[in-house]
C-alpha positions as CSV (number, residue, x, y, z in Angstrom):
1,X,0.0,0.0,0.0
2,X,1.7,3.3,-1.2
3,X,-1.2,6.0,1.1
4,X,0.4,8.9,2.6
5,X,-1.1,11.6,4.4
6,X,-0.8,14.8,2.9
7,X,-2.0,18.4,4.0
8,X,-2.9,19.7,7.0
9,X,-6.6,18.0,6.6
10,X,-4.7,14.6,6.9
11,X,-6.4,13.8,3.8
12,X,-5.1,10.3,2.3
13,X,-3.3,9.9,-1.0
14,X,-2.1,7.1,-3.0
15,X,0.8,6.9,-5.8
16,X,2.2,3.9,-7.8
17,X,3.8,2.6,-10.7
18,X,2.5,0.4,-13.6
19,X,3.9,-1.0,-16.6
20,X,6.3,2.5,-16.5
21,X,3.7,4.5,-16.1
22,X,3.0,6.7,-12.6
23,X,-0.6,7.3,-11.2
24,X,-1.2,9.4,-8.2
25,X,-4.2,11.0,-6.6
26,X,-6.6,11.8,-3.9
27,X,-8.6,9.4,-1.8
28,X,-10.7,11.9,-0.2
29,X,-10.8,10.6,2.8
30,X,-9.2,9.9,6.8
31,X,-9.9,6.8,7.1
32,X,-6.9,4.5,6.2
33,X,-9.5,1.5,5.1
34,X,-12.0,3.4,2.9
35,X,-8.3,5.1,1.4
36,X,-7.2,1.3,0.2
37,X,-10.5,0.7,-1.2
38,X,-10.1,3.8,-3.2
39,X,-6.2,3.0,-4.5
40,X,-7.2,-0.8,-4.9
41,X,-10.0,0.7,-7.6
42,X,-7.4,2.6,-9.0
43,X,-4.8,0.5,-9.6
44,X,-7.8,-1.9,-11.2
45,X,-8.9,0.9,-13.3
46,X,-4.7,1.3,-14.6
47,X,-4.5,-2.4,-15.1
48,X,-7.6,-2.0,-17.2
49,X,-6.6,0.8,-19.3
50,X,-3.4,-0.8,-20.0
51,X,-4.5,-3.8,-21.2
52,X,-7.1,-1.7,-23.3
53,X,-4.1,0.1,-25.6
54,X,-2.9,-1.3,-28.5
55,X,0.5,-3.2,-28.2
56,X,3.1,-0.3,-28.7
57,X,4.8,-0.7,-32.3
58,X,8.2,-1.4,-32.5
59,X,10.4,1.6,-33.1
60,X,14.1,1.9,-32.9
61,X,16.5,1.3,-30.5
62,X,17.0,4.3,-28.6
63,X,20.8,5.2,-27.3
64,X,22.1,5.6,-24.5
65,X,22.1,9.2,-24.8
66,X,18.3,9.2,-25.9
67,X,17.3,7.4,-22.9
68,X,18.7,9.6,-20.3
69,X,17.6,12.7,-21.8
70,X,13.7,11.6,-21.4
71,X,14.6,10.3,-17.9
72,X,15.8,13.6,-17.1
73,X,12.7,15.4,-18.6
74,X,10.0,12.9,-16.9
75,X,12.0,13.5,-13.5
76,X,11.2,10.1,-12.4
77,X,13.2,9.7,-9.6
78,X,12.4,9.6,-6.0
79,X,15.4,10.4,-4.4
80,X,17.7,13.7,-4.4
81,X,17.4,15.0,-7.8
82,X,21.0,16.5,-8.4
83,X,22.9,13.4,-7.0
84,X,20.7,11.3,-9.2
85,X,21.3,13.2,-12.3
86,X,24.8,13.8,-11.9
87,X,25.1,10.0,-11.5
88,X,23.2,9.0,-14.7
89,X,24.7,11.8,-16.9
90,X,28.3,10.4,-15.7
91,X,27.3,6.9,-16.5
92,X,25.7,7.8,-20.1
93,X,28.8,9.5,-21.1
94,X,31.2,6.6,-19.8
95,X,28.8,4.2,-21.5
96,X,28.6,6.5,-24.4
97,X,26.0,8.5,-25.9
98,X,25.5,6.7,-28.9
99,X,25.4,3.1,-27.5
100,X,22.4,1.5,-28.0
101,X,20.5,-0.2,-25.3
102,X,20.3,-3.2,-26.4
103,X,24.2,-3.8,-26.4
104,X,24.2,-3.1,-22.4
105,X,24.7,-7.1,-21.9
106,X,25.2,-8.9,-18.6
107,X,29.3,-9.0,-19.7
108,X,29.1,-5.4,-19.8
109,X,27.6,-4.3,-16.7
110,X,30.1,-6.5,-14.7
111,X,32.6,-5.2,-16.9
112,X,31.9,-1.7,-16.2
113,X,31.3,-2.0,-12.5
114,X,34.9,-3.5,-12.2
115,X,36.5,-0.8,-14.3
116,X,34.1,1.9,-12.1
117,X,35.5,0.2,-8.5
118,X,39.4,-0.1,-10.1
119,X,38.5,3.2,-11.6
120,X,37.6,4.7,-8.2
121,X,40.8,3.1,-6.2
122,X,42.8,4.5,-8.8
123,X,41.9,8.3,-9.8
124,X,41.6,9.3,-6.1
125,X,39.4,11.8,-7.1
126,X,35.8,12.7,-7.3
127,X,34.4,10.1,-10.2
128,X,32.1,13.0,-11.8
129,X,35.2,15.1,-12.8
130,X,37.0,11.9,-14.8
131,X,33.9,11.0,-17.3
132,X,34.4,9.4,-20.1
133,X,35.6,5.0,-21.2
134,X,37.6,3.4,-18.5
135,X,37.4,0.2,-19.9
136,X,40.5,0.7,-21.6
137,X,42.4,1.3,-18.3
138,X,42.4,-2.3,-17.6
139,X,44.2,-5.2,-19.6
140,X,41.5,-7.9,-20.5
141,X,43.5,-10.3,-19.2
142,X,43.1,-8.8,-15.4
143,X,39.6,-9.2,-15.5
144,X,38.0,-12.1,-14.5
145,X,37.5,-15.5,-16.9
146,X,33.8,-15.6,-15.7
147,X,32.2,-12.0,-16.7
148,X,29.1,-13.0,-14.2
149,X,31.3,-13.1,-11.3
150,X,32.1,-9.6,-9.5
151,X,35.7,-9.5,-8.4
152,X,36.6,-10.3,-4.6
153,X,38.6,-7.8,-2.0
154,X,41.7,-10.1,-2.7
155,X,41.5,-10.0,-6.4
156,X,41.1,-5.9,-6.6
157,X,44.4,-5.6,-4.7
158,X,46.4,-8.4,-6.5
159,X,44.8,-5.9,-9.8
160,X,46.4,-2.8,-7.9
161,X,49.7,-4.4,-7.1
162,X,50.1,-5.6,-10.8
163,X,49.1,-1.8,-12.2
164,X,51.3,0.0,-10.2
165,X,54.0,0.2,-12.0
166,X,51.6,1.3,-15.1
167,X,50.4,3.9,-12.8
168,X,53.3,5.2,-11.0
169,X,52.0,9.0,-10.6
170,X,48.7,7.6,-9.9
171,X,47.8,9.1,-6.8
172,X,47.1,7.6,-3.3
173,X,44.5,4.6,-3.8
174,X,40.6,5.1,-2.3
175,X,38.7,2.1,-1.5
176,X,36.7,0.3,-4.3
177,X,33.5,1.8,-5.2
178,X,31.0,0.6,-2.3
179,X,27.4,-1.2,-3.1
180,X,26.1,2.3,-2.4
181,X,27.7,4.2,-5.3
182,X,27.2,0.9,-7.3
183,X,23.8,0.8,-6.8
184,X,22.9,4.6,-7.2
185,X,25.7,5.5,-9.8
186,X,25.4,2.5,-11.8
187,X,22.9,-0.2,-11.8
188,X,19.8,2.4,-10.7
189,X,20.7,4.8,-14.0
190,X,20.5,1.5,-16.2
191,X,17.5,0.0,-14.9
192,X,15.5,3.6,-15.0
193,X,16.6,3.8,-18.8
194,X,15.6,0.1,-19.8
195,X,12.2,0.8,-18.1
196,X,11.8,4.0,-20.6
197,X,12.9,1.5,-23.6
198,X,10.5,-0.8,-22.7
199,X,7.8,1.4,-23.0
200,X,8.5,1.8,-26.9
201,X,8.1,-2.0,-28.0
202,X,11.6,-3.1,-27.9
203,X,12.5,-6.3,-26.7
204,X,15.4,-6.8,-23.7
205,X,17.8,-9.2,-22.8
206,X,17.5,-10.6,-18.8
207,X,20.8,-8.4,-16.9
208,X,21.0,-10.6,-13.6
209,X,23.8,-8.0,-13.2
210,X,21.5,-5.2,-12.4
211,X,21.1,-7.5,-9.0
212,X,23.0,-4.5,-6.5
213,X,22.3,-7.5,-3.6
214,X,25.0,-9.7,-5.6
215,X,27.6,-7.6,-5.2
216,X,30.0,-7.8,-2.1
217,X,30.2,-4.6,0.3
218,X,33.3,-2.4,1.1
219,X,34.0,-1.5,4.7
220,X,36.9,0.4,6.0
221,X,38.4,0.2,8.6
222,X,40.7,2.9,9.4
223,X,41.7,4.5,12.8
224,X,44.1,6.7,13.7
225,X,46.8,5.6,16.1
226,X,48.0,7.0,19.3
227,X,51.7,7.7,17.3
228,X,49.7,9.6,14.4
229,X,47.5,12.0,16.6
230,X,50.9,13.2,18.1
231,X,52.6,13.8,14.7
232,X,49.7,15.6,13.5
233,X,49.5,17.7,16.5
234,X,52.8,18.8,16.0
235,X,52.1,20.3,12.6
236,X,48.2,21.3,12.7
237,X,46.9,25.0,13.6
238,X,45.3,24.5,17.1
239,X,42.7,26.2,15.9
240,X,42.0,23.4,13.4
241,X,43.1,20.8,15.7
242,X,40.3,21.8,18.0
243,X,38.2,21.1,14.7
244,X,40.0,17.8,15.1
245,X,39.6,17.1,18.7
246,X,35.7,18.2,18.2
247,X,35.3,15.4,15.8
248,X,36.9,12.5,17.7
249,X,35.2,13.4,21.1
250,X,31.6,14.3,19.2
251,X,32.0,11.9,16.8
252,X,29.6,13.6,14.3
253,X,29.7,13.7,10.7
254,X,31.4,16.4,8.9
255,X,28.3,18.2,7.6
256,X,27.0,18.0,11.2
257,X,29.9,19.8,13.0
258,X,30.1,22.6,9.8
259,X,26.5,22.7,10.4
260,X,26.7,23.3,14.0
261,X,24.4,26.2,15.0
262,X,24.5,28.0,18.6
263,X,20.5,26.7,18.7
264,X,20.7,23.5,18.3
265,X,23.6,23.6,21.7
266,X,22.6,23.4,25.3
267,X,24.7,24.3,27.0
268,X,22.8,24.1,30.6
269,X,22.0,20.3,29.6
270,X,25.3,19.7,28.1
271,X,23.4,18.3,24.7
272,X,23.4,19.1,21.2
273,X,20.8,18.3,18.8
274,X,21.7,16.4,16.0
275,X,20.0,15.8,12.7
276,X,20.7,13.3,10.2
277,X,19.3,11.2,7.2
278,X,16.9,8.2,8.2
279,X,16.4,5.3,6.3
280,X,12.7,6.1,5.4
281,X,13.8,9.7,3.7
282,X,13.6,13.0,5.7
283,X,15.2,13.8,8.8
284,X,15.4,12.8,12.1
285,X,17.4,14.0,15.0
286,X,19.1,12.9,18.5
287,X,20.8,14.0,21.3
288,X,24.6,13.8,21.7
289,X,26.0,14.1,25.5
290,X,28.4,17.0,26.0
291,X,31.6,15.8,27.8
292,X,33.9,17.8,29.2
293,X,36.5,18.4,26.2
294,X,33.6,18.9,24.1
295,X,32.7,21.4,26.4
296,X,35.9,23.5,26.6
297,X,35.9,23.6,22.9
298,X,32.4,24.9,22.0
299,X,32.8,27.6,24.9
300,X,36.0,28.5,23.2
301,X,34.4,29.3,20.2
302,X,31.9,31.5,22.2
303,X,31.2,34.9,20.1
304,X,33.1,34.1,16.8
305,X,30.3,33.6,15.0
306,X,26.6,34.9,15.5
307,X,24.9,31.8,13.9
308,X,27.6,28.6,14.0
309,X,29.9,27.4,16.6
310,X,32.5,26.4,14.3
311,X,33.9,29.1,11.7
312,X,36.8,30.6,9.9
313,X,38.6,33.9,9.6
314,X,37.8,36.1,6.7
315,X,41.1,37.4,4.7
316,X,41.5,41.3,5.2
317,X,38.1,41.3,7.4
318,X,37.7,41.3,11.4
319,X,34.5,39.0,10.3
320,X,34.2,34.9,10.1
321,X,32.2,33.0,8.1
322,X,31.2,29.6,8.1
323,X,33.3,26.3,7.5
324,X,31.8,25.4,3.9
325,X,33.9,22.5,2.2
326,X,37.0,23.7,3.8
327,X,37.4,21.3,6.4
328,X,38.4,18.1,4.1
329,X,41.2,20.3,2.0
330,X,42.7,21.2,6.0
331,X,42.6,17.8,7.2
332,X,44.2,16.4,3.9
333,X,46.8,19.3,3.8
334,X,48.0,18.6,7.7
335,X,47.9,14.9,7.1
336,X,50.1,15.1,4.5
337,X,52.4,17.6,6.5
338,X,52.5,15.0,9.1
339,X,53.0,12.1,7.2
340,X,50.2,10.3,7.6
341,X,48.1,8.2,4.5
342,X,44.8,7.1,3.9
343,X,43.2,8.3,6.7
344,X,39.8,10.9,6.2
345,X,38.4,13.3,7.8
346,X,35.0,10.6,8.3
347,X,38.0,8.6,10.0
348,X,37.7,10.9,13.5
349,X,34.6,9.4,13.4
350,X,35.4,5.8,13.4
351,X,38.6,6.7,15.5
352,X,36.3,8.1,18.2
353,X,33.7,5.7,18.6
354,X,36.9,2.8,18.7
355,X,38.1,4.2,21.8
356,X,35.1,4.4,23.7
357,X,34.2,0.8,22.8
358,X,37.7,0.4,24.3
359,X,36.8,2.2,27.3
360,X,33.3,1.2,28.1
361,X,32.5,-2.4,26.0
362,X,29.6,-1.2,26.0
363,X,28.1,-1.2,22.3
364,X,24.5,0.4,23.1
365,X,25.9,3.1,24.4
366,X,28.9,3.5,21.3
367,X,25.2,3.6,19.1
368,X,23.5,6.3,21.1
369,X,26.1,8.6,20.9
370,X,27.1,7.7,17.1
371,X,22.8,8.4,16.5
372,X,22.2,4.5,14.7
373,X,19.3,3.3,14.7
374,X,21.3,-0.6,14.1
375,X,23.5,-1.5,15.8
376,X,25.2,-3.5,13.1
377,X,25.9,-0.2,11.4
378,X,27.8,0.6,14.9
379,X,29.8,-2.5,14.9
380,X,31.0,-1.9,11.5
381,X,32.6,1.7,12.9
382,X,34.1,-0.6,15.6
383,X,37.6,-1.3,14.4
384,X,39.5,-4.4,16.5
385,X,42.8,-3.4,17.4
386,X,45.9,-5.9,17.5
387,X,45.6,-7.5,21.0
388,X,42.6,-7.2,21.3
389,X,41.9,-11.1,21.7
390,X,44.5,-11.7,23.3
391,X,43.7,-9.1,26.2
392,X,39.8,-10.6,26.1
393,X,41.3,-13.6,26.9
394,X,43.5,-12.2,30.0
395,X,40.4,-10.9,31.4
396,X,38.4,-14.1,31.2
397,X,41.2,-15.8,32.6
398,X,42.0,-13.7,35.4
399,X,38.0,-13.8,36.3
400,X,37.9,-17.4,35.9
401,X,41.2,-17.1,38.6
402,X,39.2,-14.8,41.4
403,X,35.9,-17.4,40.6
404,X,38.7,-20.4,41.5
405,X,40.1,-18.5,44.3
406,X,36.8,-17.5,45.7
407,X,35.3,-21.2,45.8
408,X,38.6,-22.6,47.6
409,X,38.2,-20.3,50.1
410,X,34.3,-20.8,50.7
411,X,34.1,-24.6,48.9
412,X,30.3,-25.1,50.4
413,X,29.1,-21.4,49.7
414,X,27.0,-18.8,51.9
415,X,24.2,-21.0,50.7
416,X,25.3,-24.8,52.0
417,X,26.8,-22.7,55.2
418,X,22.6,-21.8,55.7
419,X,22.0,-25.1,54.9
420,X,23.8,-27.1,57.2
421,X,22.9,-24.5,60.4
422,X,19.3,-25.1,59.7
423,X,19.9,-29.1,59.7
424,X,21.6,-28.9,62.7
425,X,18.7,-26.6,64.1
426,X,16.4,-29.1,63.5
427,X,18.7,-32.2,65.0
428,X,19.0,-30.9,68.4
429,X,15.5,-29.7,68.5
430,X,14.9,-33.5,68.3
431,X,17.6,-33.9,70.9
432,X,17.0,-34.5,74.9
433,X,18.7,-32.9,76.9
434,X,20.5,-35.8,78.4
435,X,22.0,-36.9,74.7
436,X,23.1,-33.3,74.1
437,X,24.9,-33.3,77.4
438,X,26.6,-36.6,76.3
439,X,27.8,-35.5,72.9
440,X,29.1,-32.3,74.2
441,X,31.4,-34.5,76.9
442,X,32.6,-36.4,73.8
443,X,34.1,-32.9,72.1
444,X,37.5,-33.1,74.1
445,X,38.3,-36.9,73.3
446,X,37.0,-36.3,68.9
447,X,39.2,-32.8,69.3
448,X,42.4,-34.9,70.7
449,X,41.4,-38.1,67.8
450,X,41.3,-35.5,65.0
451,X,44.7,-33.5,65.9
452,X,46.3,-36.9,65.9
453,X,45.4,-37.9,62.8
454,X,46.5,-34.4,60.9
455,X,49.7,-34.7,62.9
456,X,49.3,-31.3,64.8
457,X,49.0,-30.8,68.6
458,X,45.5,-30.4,70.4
């Protein structure tokens, strides 16, 4: 059921797809069961309709080029238009303009994902400002025999390694292209454009490439090290390194901390409000803890800037403004200085919530203050450290040693201790008074017996 309520009358309305064609409109109505009645009626009256028009004459095979013009014009999209449109504009002119859309085969969409996730480890720049055929980058006999089969972790780097002498002043390597931008960059522009050339008669080959859930994920896992922090504070501006220090502690996003407005702080309350993306579209927002170096920063930024707590001089002028896309060029330029690779800005982040798992092992609270909603998504910004069995295993040992220690010294427990007291309660209530007198003039002799047969003196 696609009803959503829209307006402030909470009026339902319903949208959906058939056979490439969008239908959306009113229900008139509050009530969420008469509103299904309505769409189910109008997705009966679309099926109808379309099986009422003539079968669509064949026409030409439209090109690449063709095809992602009319998806630009009919807009049909549902997520962020420019991000979407960059994407497929990209993709039609790596593909090429002039390709037809029949010769996208199953061969060639592997083929060009590889290329795009080599591509992307390579250029070490944004994708979008290096369009244009990267198949010819890699030798046909690096790829794989079977073109169905994506390429493993293991198989990109042995790639690299044999390339790098090809590409000696290529810059420092990214990671591979993740299913994210594979998805959205690649297989999502494709499958958008064969919908459109489906609508004009043609007939398509099946691409079980176009299947993002086949293709392996990407996570990284990089921290920065104790060794690294103290190189890079020895070359960083403090005031960038508070920046820094900000991220680590907070660990927000970058666009969150750029973002950072003097109304979304609390001081009083040491909290910040914090918005971010949700899964479902939109916004939603939490609330990170203030801590104490958190604390000494933002009330050292205290009446730079009228509107954001984090901002940057102005050449020539007494005035700031804010951070913008700064941020990433500073990081990357002290880094450098420093000596440090392959570590990112987004890597405070990860370095941050690393050490507090460290300190607390405590994994809820690493996801309240990173704002996830999963908890798988935290564990994935949870990096293991070398040692870090090893020193779980000290620890269960050495509790498994005071458990040990603790039995020997108490072997029957507080609880057999109760135990026997009450039996012998209940024995010499049953007990006269004569046989209790005659058991208590046997202690001396059983005291003596006992010392002599442990070989100490009575």
């Amino acid at each position: 059921m696609s009803l959503k309520k829209r307006g402030e009358g909470g009026i339902y309305h319903y949208e959906f797809q058939y056979r490439g064609r969008r239908y959306q409109g009113t229900t008139g109505t509050k009530d969420k069961k008469v509103a299904g009645k309505v769409e189910a009626e109008a997705k009966r009256e679309a099926k109808a309709l379309a099986s009422a028009e003539p079968p669509a004459t064949p026409a030409a095979v439209p090109t690449i080029g063709e095809l992602s013009e009319i998806v630009r014009n009919e807009k049909r999209i549902t997520r962020s238009g420019e991000d979407f449109f960059t994407n497929l504009t990209y993709l039609a002119r790596t593909i090429g303009l002039g390709r037809r859309i029949d010769e996208i085969d199953n061969p060639s969409v592997i083929r060009l994902i590889v290329c795009e996730r080599i591509k992307g480890l390579l250029v070490g720049r944004m994708r979008t400002s290096h369009p244009g055929p990267v198949e010819p980058m890699i030798p046909t006999e690096l790829l794989p025999e079977d073109p169905a089969v994506p390429l493993s972790v293991d198989q990109l780097s042995s790639i690299l390694a044999l390339l790098a002498d090809e590409w000696e002043d290529a810059p420092q390597p990214r990671r591979p292209l993740g299913i994210a931008s594979v998805s959205h960059g690649i297989i999502r522009p494709i499958r958008m454009m064969r919908k459109v050339a489906l609508r004009t008669g043609i007939k398509l080959p099946d691409l079980p490439a176009l299947n993002w859930r086949s293709y392996g994920t990407y996570d990284r896992s990089r921290v920065m090290g104790a060794s690294e922090e103290y190189e890079l504070r020895q070359v960083a501006d403090p005031e960038r390194m508070l920046l820094y220090d900000f991220a680590m502690q907070s660990m927000l996003r970058r666009a969150n901390i750029i973002g950072l407005k003097w109304s979304d702080v609390d001081l009083a309350n040491r909290q910040i409000h914090v918005r971010i993306k949700s899964k479902g579209g939109g916004k939603k927002g939490f609330y990170r803890y203030i801590n104490d170096v958190m604390l000494i920063i933002i009330k050292s930024q205290i009446g730079r800037h009228p509107e954001y707590v984090f901002s940057r001089p102005i050449p020539g002028s007494p005035r700031r403004t804010s951070l913008t896309k700064v941020v990433g060029n500073w990081f990357r330029e002290d880094c450098a200085a420093a000596g440090i690779k392959d570590l990112r800005f987004h890597d405070l982040r990860r370095t941050g919530a690393t050490r507090m798992y460290a300190a607390c092992r405590d994994i809820r609270e690493v996801q309240y203050a990173l704002g996830h909603s999963d908890v798988e998504t935290t564990w994935r910004y949870v990096v293991r450290m070398p040692g870090d069995r090893e020193r779980a295993e000290r620890l269960r040992e050495d509790a498994d040693r005071a458990a040990m220690a603790e039995a020997w010294a108490n072997p029957r427990g507080a609880e057999a201790e109760r135990a026997a007291g009450a039996l012998l309660a209940e024995t010499l209530s049953r007990s006269s008074a004569t046989e209790i007198a005659s058991a208590l003039a046997l202690l001396p002799n059983l005291r003596i017996a006992l010392a002599d047969a442990i070989g100490v003196t009575a």
